[in-house]
Backbone as CSV, one residue per row, in Angstrom:
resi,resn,N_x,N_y,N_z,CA_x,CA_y,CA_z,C_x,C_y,C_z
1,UNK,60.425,42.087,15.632,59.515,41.711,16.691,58.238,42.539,16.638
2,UNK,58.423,43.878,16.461,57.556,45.039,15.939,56.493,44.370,14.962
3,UNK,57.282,43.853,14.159,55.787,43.638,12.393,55.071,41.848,13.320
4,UNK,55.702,41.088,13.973,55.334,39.979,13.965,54.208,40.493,15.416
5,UNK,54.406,41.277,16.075,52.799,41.776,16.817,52.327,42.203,16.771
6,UNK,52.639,43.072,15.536,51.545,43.815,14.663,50.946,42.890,13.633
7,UNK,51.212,41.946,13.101,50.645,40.998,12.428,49.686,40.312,12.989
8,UNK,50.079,39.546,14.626,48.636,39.064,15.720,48.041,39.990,15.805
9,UNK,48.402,41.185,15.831,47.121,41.715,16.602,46.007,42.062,15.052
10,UNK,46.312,42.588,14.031,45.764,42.461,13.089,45.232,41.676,12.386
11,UNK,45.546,40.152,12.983,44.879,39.161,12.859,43.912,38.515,13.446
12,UNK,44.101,38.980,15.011,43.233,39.004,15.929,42.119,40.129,15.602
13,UNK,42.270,41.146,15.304,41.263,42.027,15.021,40.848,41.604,13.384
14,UNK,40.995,41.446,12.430,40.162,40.853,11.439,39.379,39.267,12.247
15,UNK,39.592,38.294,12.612,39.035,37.347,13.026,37.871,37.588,13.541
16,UNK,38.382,38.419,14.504,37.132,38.481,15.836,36.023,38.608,15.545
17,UNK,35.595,39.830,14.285,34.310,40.160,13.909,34.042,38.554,13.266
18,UNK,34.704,37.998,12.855,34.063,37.040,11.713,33.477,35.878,12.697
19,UNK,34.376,35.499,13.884,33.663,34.253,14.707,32.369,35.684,15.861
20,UNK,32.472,36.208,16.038,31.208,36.647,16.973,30.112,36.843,16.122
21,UNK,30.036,36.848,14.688,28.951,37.113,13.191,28.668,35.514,13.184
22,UNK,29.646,34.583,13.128,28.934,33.295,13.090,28.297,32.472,14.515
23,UNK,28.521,33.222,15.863,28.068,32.425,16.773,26.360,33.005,17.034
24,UNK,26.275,34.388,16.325,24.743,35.088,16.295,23.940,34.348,15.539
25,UNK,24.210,33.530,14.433,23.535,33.486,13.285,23.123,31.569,13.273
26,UNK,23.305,30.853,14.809,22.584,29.638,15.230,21.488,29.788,15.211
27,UNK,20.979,28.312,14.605,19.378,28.066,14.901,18.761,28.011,15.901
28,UNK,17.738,27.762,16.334,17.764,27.547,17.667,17.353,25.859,17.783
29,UNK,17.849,25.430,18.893,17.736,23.914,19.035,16.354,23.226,18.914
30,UNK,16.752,22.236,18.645,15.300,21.154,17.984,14.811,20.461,18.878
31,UNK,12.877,20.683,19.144,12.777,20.099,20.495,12.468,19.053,19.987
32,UNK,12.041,18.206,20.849,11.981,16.567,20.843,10.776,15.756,20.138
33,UNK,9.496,16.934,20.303,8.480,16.591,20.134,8.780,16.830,17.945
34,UNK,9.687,17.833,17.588,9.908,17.870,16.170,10.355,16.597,15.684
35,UNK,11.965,16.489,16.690,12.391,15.039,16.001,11.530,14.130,15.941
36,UNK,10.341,13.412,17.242,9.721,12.526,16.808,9.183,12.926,15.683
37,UNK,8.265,14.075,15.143,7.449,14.030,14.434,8.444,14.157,12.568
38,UNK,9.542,14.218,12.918,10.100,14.494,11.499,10.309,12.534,11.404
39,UNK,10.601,11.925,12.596,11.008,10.252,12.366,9.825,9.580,11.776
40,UNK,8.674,10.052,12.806,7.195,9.572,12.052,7.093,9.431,10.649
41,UNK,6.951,11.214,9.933,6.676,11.196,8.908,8.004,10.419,7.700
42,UNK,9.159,10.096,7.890,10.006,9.477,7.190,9.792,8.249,7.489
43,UNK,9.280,7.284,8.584,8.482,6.228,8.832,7.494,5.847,7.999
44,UNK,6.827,7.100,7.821,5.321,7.193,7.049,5.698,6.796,5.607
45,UNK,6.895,7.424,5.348,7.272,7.219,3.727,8.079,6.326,2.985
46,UNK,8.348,4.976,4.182,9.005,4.185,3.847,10.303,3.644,3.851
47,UNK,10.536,4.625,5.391,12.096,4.215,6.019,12.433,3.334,6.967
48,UNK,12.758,2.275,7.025,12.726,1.211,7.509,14.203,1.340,8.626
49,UNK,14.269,1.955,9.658,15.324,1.565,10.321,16.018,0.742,10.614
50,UNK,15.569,-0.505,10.664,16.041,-1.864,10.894,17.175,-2.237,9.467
51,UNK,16.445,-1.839,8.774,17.989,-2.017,7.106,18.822,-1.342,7.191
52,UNK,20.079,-2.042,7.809,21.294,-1.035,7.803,22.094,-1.237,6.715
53,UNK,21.405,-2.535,5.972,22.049,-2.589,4.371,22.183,-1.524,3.605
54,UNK,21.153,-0.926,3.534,21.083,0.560,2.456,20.850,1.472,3.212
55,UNK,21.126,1.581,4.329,21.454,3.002,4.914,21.046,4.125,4.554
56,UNK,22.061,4.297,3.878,21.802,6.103,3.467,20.681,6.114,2.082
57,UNK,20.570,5.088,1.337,19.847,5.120,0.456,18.393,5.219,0.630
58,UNK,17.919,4.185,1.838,16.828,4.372,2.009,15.753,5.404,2.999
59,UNK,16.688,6.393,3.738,16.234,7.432,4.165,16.657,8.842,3.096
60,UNK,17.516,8.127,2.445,17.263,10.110,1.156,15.773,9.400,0.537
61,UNK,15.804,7.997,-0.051,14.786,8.021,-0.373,13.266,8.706,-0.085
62,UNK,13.551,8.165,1.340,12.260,8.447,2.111,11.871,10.110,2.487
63,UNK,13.216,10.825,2.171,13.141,12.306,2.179,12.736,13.131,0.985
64,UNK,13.169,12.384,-0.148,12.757,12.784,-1.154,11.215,12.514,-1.859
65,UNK,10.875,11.385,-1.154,9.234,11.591,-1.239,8.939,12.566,-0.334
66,UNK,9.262,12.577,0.610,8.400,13.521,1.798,8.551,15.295,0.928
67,UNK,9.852,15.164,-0.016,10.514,16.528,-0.481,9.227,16.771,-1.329
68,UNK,9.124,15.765,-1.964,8.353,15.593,-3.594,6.718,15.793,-2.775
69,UNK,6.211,15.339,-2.062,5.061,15.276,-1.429,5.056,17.021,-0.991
70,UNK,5.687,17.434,-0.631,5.047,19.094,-0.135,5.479,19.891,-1.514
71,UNK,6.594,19.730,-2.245,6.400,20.726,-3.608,5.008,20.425,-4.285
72,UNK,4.204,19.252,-3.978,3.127,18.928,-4.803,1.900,19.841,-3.936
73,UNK,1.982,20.476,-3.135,0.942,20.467,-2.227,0.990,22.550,-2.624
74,UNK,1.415,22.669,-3.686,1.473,24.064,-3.725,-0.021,24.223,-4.658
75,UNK,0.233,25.673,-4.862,-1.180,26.257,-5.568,-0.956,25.813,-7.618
76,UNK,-2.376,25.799,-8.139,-1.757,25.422,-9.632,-1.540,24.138,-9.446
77,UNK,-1.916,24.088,-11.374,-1.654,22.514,-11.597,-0.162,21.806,-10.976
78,UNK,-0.199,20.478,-11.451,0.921,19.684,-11.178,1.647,19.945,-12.172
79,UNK,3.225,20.206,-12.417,3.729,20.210,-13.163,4.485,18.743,-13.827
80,UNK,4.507,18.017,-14.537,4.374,17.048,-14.883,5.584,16.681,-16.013
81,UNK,6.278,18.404,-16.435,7.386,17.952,-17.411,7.548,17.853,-18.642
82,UNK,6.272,18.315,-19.081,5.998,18.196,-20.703,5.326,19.839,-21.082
83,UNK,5.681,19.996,-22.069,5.790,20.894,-23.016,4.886,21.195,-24.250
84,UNK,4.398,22.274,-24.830,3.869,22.133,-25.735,4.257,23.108,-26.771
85,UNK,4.944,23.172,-28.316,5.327,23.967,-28.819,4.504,24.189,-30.624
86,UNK,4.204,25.117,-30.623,3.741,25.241,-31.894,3.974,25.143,-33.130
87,UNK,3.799,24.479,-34.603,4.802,24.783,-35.756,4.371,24.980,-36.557
């Protein structure tokens, strides 16, 4: 009876730190005025809510331009994928 409440409680004390470390480390909530403006711009890029045919296809789509649209917006040329090697 001894090892089996020494086992809770040692289990209880490893746990504890681990859930009070993950309830610190929330984002903080998303106001309203973001969501519209994140729906806009996936609007902007060609997500059609009304197609529930392709669903999920056509909003990664529409994320992955929006993805592809700000990696482009950095400093330096465009990187484009090609190579040049000497011989």
């Amino acid at each position: 009876m001894k090892s089996l409440l020494g086992a809770v409680v040692l289990a209880a004390t490893v746990a504890f730190p681990a859930v009070s470390y993950s309830q610190t480390q929330q984002q903080s909530p998303v106001t309203r005025a973001e969501v519209r403006s994140e729906l806009a711009q996936v609007r902007a890029a060609g997500y059609d809510s009304a197609d529930w045919v392709h669903y999920p296809q056509n909003i990664q789509a529409a994320e992955a331009r929006i993805a592809a649209e700000k990696s482009n917006m950095g400093y330096g040329p465009a990187a484009n994928g090609t190579s040049q090697s000497s011989q």
